[in-house]
C-alpha positions in Angstrom: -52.7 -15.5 -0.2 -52.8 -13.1 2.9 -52.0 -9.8 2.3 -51.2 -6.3 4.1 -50.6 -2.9 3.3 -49.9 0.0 5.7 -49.1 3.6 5.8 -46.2 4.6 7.9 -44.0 7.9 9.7 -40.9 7.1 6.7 -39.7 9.9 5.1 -40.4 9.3 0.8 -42.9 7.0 -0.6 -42.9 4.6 2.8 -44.4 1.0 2.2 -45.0 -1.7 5.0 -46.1 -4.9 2.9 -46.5 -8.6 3.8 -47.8 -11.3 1.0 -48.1 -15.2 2.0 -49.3 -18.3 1.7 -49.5 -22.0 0.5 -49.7 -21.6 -3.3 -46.4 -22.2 -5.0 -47.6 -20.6 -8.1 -48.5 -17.7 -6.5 -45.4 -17.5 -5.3 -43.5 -17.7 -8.6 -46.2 -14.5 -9.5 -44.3 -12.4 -6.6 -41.0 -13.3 -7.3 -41.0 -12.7 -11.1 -42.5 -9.1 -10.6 -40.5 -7.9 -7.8 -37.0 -9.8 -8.9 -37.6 -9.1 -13.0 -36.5 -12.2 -13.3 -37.8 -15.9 -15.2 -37.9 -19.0 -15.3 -38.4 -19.7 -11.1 -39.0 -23.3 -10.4 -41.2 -23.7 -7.0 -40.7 -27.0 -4.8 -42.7 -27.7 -2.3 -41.0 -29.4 0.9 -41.8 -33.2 2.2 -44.3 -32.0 4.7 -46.4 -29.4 2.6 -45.3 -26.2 0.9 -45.8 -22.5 2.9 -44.5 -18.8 1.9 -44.6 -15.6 3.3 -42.4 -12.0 2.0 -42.7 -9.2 3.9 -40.8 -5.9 2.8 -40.2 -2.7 5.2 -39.1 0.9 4.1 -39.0 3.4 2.0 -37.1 4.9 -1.0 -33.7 4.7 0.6 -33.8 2.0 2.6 -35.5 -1.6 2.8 -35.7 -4.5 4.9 -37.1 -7.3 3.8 -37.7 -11.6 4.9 -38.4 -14.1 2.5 -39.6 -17.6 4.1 -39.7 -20.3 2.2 -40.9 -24.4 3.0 -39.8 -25.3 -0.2 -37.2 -24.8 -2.3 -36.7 -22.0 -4.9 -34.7 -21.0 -8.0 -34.3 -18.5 -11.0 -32.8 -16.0 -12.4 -32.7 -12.6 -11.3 -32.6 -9.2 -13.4 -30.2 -6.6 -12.4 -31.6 -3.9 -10.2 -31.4 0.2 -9.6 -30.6 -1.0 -5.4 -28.0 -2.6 -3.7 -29.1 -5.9 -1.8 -27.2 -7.2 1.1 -28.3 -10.7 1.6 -27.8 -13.4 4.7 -29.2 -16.9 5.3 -31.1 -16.8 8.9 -31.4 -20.8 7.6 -31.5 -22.9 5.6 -29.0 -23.2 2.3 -28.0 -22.1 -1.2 -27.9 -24.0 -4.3 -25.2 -23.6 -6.5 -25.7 -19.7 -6.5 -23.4 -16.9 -8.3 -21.9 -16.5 -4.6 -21.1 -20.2 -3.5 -19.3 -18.8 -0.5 -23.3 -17.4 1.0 -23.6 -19.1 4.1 -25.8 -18.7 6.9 -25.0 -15.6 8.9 -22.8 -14.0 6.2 -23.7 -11.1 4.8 -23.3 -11.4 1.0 -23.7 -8.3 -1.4 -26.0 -9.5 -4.6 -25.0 -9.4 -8.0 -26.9 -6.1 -9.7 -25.0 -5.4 -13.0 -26.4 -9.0 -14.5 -29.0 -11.5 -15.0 -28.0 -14.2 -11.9 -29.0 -17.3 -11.0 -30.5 -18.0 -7.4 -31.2 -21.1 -5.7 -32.2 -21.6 -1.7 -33.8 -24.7 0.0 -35.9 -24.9 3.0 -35.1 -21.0 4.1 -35.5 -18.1 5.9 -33.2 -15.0 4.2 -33.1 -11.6 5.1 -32.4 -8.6 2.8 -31.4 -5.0 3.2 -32.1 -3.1 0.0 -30.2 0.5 -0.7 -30.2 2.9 -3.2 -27.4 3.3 -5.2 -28.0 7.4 -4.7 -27.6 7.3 -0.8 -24.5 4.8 -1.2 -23.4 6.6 -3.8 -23.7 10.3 -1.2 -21.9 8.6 1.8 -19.2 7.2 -0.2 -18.3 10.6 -1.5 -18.2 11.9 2.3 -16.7 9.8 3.3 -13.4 8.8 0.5 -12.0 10.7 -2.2 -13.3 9.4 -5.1 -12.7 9.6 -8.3 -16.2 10.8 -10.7 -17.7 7.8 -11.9 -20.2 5.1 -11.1 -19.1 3.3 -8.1 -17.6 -0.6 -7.7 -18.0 -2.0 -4.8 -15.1 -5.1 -3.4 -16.6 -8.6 -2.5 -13.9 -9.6 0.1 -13.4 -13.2 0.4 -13.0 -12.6 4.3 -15.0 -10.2 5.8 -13.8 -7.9 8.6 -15.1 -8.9 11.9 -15.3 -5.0 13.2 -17.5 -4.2 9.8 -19.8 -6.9 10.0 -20.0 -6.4 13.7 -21.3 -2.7 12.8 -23.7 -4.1 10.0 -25.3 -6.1 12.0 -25.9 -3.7 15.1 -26.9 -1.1 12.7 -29.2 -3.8 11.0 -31.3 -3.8 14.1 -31.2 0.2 14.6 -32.5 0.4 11.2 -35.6 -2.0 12.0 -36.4 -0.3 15.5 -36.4 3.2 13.8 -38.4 2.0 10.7 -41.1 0.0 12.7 -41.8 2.7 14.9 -45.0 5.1 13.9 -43.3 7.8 15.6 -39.6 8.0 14.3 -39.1 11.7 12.8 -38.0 11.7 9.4 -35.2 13.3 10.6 -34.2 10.4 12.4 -34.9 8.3 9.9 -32.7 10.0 7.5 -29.4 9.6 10.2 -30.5 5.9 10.0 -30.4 5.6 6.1 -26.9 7.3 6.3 -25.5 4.9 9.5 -27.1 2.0 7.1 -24.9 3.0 4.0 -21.9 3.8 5.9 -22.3 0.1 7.6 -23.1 -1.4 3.9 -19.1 1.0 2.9 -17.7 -1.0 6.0 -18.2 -4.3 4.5 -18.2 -3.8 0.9 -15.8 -0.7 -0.2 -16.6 1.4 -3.1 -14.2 2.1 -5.5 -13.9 4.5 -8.8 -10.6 2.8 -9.9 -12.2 2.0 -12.5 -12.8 5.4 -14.3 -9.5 7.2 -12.4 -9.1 7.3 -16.4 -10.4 10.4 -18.0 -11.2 9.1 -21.5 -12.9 5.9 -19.8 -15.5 8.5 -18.5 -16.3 9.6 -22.0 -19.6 8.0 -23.2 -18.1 6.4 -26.3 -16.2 4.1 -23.8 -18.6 2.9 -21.9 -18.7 -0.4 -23.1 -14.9 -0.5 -21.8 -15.7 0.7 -18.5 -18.4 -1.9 -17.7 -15.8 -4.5 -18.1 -13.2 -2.4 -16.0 -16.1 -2.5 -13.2 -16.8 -5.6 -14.4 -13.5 -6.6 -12.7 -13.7 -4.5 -9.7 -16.8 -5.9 -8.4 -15.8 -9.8 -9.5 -12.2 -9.9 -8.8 -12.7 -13.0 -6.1 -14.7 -15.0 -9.2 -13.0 -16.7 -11.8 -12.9 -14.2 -14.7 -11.8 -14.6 -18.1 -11.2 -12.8 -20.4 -14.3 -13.7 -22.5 -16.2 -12.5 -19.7 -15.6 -9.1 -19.8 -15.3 -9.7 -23.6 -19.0 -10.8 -23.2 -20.1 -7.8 -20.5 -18.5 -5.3 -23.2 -20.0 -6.5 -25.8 -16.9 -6.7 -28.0 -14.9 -9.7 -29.0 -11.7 -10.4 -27.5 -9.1 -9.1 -29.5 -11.4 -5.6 -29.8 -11.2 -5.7 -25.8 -7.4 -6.5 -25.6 -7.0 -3.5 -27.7 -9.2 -1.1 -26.0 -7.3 -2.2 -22.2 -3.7 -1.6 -23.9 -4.8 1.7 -25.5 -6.8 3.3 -22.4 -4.9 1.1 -19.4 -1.7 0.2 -21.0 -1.9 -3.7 -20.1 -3.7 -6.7 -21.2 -7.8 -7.7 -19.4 -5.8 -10.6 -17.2 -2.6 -8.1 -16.3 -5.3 -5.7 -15.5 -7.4 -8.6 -13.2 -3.9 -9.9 -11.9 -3.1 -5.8 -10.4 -6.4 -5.7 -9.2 -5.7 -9.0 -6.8 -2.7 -8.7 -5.9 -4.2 -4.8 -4.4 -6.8 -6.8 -2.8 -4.1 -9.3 -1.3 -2.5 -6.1 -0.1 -6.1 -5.2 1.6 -6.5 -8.1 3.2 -2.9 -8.6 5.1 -3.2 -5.2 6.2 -6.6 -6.2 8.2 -5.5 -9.7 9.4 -4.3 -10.8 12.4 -0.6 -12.1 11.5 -0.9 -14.8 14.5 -3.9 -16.3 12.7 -3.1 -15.6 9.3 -1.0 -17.2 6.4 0.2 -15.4 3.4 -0.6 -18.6 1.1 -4.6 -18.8 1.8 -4.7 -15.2 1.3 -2.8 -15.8 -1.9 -4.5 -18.5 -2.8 -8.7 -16.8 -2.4 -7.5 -14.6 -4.6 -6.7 -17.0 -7.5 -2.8 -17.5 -7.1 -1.5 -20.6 -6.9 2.5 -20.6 -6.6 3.4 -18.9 -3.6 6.6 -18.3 -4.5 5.8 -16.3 -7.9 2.9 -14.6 -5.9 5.6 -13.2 -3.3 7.5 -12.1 -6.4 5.2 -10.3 -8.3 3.1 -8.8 -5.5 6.8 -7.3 -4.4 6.9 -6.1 -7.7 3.8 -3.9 -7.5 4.0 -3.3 -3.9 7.6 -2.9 -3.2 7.6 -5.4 -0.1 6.9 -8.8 0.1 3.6 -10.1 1.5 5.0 -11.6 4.8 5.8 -8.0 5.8 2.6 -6.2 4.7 1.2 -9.2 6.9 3.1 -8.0 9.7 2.7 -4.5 9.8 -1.3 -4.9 10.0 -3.0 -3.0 12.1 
């Protein structure tokens, strides 16, 4: 195994690292201290087995390549950071976000243990802390107090994934450069949150209700965010059940008494608002109202159209065509 270590101009605890080399177990070593995670099972590849992991950055912000000839998989831990992941090549095995393709940014799981699973690849990785996010987003949107959420879209916005990708590179000229002030570097780290805000927005819905900020209901809240963040997923109502740590009936009672409705009326209002998102960024000469409907777990078109009237007071066709 090669390794490198270097000081750098970043402002915090900066770290320029690089490990490699043609060992799988070695490679199970890495990941299982830097992921917190168990049980990786290393492959090599038909024509030998190679790796290399290099990391960038500093308290903030993080870039960081993972090269693999081989395939790998595991579970994860949940982190402190927020990771956006993409595919440069290569593919995913059956991962907790099927839709991560190559060239799609796709925001990791960090509130769970997940499973992860890539063949013959080369991903890419910004890593943000939650504190910088967390600083932006309130400059940026009214926010209720609480621990932020943050929407998986099924479709991603071209503009916003545009920006995160040309901010991508401004972050890794800035933080490969000796002689970037940590002044500089600092505008970066916001310019790289407010991207990361583009693509996936944050959200306090969650706690908007006061007595679900009281410590005592934690344990309801996590499966409010628990929602929030997996909306597009198929959630049950074991699940949050499960992320609560309460049996169902005890959670049933805790969303009537706090939120006045049941876990799935709860998950179906949370949709039917991302629905609303969605038609109000597409392009209605492109776009159909029943694959919208239909990402976001609704089947029947017709009783979709009725019930997101209901909530919304117009039916989808016309949100469709009043986007922007």
């Amino acid at each position: 195994m090669t390794t490198t270590d270097a000081p750098s101009a970043f402002r915090g605890p900066a770290v320029r690292r690089t490990v490699g080399g043609g060992d799988p177990d070695e490679t199970r070593a890495v990941l299982e201290a830097g992921f917190e995670g168990s049980r990786w099972e290393v492959s090599p590849a038909a024509g030998g087995y190679g790796w290399r992991h290099s990391f960038l950055g500093d308290g903030d912000v993080g870039l960081s390549a993972l090269r693999v000839a081989g395939t790998l998989r595991g579970t994860a831990s949940a982190q402190d950071e927020l990771v956006v992941s993409w595919l440069r090549s290569g593919r995913p095995l059956d991962l907790d976000a099927p839709h991560a393709t190559v060239g799609r940014p796709t925001l990791l799981p960090s509130e769970r243990v997940t499973e992860m699973g890539y063949s013959e690849f080369d991903q890419r990785c910004v890593h943000l802390s939650r504190d910088l996010v967390s600083l932006v987003a309130a400059e940026r949107d009214d926010l209720a107090p609480g621990p932020l959420a943050f929407a998986r879209p099924t479709t991603l916005d071209a503009g916003a994934v545009d920006r995160w990708w040309r901010t991508v590179r401004l972050v890794s000229e800035n933080l490969s450069s000796p002689t970037t002030s940590p002044v500089l570097v600092g505008e970066v780290h916001r310019l790289a949150a407010g991207a990361f805000l583009d693509l996936f927005p944050a959200t306090t819905a969650a706690t908007t209700v006061p007595s679900l900020l009281l410590p005592r209901n934690a344990h309801i809240r996590a499966a409010v965010e628990h929602v929030h963040e997996h909306a597009h997923e198929d959630v049950t109502t074991q699940d949050l059940a499960a992320v609560a740590h309460l049996g169902v009936r005890s959670l049933q009672q805790a969303f009537l008494r706090h939120l006045g409705m049941t876990p799935t009326a709860y998950l179906r209002q949370v949709r039917l608002d991302r629905c609303r998102d969605e038609l109000l960024a597409a392009d209605p000469a492109t776009t159909m109202v029943g694959d919208v409907a239909r990402r976001w777990g609704f089947a029947h078109l017709g009783r979709f159209a009725a019930t997101y009237a209901r909530h919304h007071g117009e039916y989808p066709r016309d949100t469709l065509h009043r986007a922007r």
